[in-house]
VOPAGU-2260 file (C-alpha; in pm, 1 decimal, decimal comma):
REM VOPAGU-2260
SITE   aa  ch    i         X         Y         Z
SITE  UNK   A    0      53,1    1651,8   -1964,1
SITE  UNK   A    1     -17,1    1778,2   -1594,5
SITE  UNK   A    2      48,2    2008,4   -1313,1
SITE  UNK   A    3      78,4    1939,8    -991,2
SITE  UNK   A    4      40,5    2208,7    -655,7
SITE  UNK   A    5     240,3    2089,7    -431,3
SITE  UNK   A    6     313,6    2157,1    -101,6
SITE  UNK   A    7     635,3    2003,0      87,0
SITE  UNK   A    8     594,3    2043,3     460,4
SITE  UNK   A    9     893,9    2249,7     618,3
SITE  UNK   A   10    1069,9    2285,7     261,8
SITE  UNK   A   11     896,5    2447,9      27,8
SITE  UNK   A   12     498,8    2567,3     -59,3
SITE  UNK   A   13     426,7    2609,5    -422,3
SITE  UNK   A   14      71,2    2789,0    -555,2
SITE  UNK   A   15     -53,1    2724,4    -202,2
SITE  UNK   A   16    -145,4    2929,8      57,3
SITE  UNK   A   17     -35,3    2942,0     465,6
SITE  UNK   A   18    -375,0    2866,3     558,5
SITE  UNK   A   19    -379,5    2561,2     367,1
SITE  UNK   A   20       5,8    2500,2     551,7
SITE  UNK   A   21    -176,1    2508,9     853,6
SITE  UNK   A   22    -412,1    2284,0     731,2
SITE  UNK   A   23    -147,3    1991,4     623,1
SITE  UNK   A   24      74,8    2023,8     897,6
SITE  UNK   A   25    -159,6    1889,1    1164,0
SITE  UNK   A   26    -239,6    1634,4     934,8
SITE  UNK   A   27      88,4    1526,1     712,0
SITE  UNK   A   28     395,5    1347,7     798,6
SITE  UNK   A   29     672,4    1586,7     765,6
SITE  UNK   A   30     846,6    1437,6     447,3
SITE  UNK   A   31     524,7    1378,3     279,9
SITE  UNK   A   32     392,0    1620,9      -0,8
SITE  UNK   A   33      46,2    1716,1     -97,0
SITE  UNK   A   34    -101,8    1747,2    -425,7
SITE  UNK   A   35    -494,7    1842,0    -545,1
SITE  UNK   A   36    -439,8    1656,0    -854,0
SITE  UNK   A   37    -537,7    1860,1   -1167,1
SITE  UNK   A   38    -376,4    1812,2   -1551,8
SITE  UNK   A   39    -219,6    2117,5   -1702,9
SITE  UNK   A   40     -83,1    2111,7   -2023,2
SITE  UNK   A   41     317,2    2144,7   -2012,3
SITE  UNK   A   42     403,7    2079,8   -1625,9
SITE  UNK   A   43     504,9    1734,2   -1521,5
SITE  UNK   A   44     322,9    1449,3   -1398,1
SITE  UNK   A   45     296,8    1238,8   -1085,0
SITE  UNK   A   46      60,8     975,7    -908,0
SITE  UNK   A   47      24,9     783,2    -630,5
SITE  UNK   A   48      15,6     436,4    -693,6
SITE  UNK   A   49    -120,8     205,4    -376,1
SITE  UNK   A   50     121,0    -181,8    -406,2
SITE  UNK   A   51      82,8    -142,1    -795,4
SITE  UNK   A   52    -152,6     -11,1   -1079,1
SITE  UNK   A   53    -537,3    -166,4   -1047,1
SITE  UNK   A   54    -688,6      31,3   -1220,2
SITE  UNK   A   55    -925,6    -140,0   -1536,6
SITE  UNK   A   56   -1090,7     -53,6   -1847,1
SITE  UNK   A   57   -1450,5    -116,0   -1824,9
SITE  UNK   A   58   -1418,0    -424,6   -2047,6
SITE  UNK   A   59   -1181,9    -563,0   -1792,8
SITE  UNK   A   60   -1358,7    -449,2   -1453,9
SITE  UNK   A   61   -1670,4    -626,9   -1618,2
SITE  UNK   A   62   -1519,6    -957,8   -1690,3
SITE  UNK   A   63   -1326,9    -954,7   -1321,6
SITE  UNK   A   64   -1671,2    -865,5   -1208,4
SITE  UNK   A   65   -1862,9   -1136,4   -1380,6
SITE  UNK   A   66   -2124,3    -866,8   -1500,4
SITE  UNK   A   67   -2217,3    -808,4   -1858,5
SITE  UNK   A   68   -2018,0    -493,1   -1997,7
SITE  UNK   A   69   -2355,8    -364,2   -2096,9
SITE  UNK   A   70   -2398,4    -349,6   -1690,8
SITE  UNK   A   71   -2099,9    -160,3   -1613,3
SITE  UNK   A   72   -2116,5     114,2   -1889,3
SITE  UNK   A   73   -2463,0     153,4   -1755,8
SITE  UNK   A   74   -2373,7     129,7   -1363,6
SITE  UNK   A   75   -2077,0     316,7   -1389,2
SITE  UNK   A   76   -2149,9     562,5   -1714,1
SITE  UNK   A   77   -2177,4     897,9   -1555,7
SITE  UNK   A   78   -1869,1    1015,0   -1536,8
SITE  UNK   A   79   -1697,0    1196,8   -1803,5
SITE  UNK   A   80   -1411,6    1440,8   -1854,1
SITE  UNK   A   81   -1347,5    1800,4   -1730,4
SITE  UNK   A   82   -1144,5    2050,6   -1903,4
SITE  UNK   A   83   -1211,0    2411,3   -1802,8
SITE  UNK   A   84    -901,2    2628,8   -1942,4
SITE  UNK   A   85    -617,8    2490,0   -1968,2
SITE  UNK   A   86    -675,5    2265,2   -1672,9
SITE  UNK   A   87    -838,9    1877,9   -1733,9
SITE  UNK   A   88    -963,2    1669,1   -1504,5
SITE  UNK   A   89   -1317,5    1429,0   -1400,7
SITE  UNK   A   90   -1662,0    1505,3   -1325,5
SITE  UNK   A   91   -2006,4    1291,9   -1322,2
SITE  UNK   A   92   -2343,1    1406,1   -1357,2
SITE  UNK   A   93   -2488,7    1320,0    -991,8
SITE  UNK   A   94   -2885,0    1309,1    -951,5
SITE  UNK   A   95   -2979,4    1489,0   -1264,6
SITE  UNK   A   96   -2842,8    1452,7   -1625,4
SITE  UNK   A   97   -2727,8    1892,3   -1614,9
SITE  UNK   A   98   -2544,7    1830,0   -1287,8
SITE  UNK   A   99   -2177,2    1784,8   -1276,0
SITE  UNK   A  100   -1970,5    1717,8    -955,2
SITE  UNK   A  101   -1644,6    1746,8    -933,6
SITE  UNK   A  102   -1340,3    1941,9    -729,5
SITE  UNK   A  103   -1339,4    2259,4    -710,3
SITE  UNK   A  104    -947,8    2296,3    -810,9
SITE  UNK   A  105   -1075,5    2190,9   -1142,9
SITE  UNK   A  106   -1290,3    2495,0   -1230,2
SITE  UNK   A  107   -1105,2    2745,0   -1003,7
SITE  UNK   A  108    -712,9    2839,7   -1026,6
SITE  UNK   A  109    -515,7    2977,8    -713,4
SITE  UNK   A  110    -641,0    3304,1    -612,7
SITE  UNK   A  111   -1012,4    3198,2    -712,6
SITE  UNK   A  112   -1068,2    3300,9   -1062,6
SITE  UNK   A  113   -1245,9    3019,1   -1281,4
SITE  UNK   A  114   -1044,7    2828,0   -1513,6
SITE  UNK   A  115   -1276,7    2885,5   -1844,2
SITE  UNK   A  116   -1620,5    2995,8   -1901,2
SITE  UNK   A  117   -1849,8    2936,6   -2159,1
SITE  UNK   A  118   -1724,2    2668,8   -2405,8
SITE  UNK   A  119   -1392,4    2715,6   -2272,1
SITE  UNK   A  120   -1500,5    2496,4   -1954,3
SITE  UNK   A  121   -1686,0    2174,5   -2056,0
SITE  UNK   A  122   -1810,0    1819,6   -1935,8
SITE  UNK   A  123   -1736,4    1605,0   -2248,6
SITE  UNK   A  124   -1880,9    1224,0   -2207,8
SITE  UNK   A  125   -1966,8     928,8   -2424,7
SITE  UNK   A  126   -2280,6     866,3   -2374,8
SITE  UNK   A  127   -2653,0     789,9   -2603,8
SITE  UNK   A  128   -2380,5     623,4   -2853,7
SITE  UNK   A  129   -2210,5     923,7   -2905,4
SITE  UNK   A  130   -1966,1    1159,0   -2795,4
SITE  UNK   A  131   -2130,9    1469,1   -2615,3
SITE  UNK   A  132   -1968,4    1812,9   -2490,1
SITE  UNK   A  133   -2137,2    2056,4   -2304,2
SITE  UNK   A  134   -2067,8    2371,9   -2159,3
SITE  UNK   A  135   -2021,5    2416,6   -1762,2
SITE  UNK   A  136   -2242,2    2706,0   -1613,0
SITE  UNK   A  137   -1958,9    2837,5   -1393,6
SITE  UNK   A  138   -2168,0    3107,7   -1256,5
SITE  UNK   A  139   -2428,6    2889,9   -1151,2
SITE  UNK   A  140   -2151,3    2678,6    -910,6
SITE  UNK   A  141   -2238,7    2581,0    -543,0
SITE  UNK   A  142   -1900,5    2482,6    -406,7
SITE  UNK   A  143   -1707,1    2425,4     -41,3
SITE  UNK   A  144   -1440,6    2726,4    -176,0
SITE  UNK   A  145   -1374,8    2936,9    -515,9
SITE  UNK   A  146   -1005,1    2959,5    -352,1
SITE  UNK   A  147    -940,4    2563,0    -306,0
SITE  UNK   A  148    -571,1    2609,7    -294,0
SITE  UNK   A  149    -598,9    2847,5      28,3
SITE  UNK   A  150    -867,3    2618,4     253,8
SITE  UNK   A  151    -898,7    2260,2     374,4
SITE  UNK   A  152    -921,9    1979,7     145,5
SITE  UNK   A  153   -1270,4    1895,5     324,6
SITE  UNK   A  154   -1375,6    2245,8      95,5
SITE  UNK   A  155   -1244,3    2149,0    -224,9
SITE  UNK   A  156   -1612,0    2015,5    -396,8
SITE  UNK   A  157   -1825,2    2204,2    -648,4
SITE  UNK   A  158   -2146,6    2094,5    -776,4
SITE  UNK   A  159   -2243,4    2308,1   -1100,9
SITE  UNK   A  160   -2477,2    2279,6   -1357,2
SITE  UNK   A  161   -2420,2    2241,6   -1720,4
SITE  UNK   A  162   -2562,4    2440,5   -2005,2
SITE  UNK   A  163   -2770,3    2170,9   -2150,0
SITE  UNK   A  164   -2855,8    1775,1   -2019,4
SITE  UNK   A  165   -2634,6    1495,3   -2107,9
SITE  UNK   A  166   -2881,7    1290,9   -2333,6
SITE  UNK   A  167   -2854,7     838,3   -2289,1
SITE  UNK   A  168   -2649,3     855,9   -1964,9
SITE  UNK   A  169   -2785,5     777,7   -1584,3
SITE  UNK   A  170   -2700,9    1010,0   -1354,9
SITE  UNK   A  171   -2549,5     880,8   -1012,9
SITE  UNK   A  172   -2772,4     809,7    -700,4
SITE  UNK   A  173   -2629,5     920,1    -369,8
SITE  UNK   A  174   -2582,4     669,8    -132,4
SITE  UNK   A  175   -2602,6     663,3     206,1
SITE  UNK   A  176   -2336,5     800,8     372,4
SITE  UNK   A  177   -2004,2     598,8     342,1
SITE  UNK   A  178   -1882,2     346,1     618,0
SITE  UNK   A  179   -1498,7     379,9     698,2
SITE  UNK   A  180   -1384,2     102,7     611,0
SITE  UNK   A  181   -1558,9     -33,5     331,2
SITE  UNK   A  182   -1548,1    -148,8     -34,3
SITE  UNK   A  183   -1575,4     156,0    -270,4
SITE  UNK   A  184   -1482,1     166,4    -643,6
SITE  UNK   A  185   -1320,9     481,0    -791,3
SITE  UNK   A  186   -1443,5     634,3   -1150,6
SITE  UNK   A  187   -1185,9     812,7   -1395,6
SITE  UNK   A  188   -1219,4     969,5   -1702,9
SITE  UNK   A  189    -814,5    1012,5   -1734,0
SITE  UNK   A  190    -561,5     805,0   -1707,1
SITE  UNK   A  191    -191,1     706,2   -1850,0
SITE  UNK   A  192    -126,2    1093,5   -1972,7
SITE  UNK   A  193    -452,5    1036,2   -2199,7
SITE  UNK   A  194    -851,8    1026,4   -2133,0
SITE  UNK   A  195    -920,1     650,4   -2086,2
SITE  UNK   A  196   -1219,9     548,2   -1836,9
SITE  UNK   A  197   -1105,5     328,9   -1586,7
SITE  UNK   A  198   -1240,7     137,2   -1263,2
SITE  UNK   A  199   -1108,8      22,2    -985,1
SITE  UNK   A  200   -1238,3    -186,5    -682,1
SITE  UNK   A  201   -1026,7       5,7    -363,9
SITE  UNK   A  202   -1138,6      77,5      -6,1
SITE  UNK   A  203   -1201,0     351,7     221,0
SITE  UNK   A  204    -937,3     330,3     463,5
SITE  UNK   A  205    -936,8     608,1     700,0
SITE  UNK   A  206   -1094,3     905,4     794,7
SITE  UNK   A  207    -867,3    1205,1     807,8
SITE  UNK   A  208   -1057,9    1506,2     858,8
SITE  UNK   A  209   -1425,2    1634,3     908,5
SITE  UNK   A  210   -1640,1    1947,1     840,4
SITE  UNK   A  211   -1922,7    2053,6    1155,1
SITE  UNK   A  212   -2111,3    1997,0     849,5
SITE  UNK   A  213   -2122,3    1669,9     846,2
SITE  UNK   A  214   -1874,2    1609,9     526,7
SITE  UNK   A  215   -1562,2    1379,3     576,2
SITE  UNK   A  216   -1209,1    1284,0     388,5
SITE  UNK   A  217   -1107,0     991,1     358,2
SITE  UNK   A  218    -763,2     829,2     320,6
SITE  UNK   A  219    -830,6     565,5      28,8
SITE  UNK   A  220    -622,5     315,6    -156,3
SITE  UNK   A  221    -682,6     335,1    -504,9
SITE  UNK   A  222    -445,5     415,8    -750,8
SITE  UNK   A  223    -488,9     832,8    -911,7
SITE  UNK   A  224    -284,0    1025,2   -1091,0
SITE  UNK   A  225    -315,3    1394,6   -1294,0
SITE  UNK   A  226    -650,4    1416,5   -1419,3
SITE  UNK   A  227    -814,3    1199,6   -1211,3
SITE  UNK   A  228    -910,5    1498,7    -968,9
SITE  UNK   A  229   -1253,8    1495,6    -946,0
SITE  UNK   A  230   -1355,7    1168,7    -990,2
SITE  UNK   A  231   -1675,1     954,3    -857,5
SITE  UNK   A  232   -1614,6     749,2    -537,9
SITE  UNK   A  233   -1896,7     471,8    -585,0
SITE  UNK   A  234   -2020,6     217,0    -408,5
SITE  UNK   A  235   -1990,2    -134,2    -615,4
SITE  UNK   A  236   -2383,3     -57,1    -724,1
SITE  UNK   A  237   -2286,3     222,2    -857,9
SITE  UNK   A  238   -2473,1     468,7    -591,7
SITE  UNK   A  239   -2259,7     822,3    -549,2
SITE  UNK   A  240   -2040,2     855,0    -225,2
SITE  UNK   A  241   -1801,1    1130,6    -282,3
SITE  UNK   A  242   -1513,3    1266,9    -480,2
SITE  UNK   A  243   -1174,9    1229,3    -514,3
SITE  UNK   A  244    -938,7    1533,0    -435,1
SITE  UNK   A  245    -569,8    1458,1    -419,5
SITE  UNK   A  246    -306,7    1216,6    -253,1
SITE  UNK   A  247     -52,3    1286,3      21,3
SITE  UNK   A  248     257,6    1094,8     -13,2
SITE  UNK   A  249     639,1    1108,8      61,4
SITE  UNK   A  250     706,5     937,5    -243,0
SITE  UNK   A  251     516,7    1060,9    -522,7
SITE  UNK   A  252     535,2     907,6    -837,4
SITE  UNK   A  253     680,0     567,5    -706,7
SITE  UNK   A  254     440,3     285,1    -614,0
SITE  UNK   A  255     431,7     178,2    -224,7
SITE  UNK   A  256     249,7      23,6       6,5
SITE  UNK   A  257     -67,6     203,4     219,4
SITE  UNK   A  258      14,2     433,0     433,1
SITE  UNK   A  259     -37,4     772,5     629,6
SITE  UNK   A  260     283,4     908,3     401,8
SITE  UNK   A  261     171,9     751,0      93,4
SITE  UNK   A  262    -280,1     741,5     -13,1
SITE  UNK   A  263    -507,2     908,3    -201,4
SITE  UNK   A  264    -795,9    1071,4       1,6
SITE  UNK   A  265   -1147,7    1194,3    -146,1
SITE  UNK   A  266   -1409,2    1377,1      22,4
SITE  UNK   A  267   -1804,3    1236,3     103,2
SITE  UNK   A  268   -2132,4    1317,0      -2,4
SITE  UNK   A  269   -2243,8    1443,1     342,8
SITE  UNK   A  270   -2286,4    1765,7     547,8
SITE  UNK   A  271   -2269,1    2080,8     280,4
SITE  UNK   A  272   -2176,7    1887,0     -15,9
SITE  UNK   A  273   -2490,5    1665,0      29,0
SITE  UNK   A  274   -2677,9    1967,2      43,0
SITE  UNK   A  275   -2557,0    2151,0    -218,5
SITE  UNK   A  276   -2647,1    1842,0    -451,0
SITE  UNK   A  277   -2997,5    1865,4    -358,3
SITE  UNK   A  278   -3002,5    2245,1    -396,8
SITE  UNK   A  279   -2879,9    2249,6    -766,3
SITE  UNK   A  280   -3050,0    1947,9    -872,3
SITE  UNK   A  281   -3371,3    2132,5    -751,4
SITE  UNK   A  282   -3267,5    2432,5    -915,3
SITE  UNK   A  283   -3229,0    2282,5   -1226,8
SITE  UNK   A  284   -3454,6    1998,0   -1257,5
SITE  UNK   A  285   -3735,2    2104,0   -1469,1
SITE  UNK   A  286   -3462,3    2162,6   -1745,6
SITE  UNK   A  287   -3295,8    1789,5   -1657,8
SITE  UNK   A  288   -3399,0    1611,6   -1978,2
SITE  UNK   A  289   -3294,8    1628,1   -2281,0
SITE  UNK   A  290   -3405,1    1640,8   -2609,2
């Protein structure tokens, strides 16, 4: 079960902030709502489905793909699920095996306070043939805002480190930075209400807003729901371009077409997000490998 902060332009803001009205109404259609997609247990769900549901197990992307499924889990391993409090949603180690990625609206709850600390806030991934969980180090968090319901979506990013390294998994690469438009493929660790890894082959549509930094979102068309928040934008290699954040859409929870009413948008791995990667995965390298 999910939550969902939504804010409905000239009707009605929920958990959100007038800066972040500002924000959306230079950049929303006026019927459309906004949601930074995060699962709480015992609100209701939505999603924003682009034509219809693509999204594929990794059995299934690797036999539409022609690639072994060995190939895939390896390619596309990384990513795992978040759950900090009561809130869950999807992170991937990115450059080092003790650094997580994800939005920042995952760790951080309206007003700015984390979610969980300790082993209440944890990156839990299948990965060395077995199931690992390990604590996040919220302290240790680099991120575009601790209050990601009051700023820009272009802020809502947090790269953290974890308590220990993730042992038989290969961290992301970053990529260079993403063309608009272009192929992408989007990594979830939630899907359906449940965790269940999925992949889907999407594009980058449009770019909707930009930091002096450097750091874009982008309007994409692959399919996200609760949960999903957080969640690797990849290039088909596998190589790390950004993360998802949330959708926009007049018509939330019913499947549509494309559209500047109805997408999904993410943000890149440029500017400060870029940077911050580097910092903590220098930071934290020498204690990168596990046991």
């Amino acid at each position: 079960m999910r939550s969902w902060c939504v804010l409905k332009i000239g009707r009605a803001v929920s958990a959100l902030s007038l800066a972040f009205l500002a924000f959306c109404t230079l950049a929303v259609p006026a019927s459309a709502q906004e949601s930074k997609n995060v699962a709480v247990r015992g609100l209701p769900p939505s999603a924003v489905m682009i034509d219809e549901d693509n999204r594929l197990s990794r059995a299934d992307f690797a036999r539409a793909s022609g690639l072994p499924l060995a190939t895939v889990a390896a390619r596309f391993g990384a990513t795992g699920l978040v759950r900090c409090g009561s809130a869950v949603g999807t992170g991937q180690l990115v450059g080092a095996n003790n650094v997580l990625v994800t939005a920042a609206h995952v760790l951080f709850a309206p007003g700015g306070q984390p979610r969980g600390e300790g082993a209440g806030c944890t990156f839990q991934i299948e990965a060395g043939g077995r199931r690992q969980v390990v604590p996040i180090d919220v302290d240790g968090v680099v991120c575009g805002a601790r209050e990601p319901y009051a700023e820009p979506a272009v802020k809502d990013w947090a790269v953290v480190p974890l308590a220990g390294a993730v042992v038989g998994a290969t961290p992301y690469k970053l990529a260079k930075p993403m063309p608009v438009p272009s192929d992408i493929v989007l990594a979830a660790a939630r899907s359906g209400g449940v965790e269940s890894f999925s992949l889907q082959r999407c594009r980058a549509r449009q770019v909707t807003a930009a930091t002096p930094s450097g750091l874009r979102e982008v309007a994409v068309d692959c399919d996200a729901e609760g949960g999903v928040s957080g969640a690797a934008l990849l290039t088909p290699g596998g190589a790390f371009l950004g993360v998802y954040v949330g959708f926009r859409s007049a018509h939330p929870g019913a499947a549509g077409p494309f559209s500047m009413s109805h997408y999904n948008f993410g943000v890149t791995a440029e500017g400060s997000l870029r940077q911050a990667i580097a910092e903590v995965v220098g930071r934290n390298r020498s204690a990168s490998v596990g046991p």
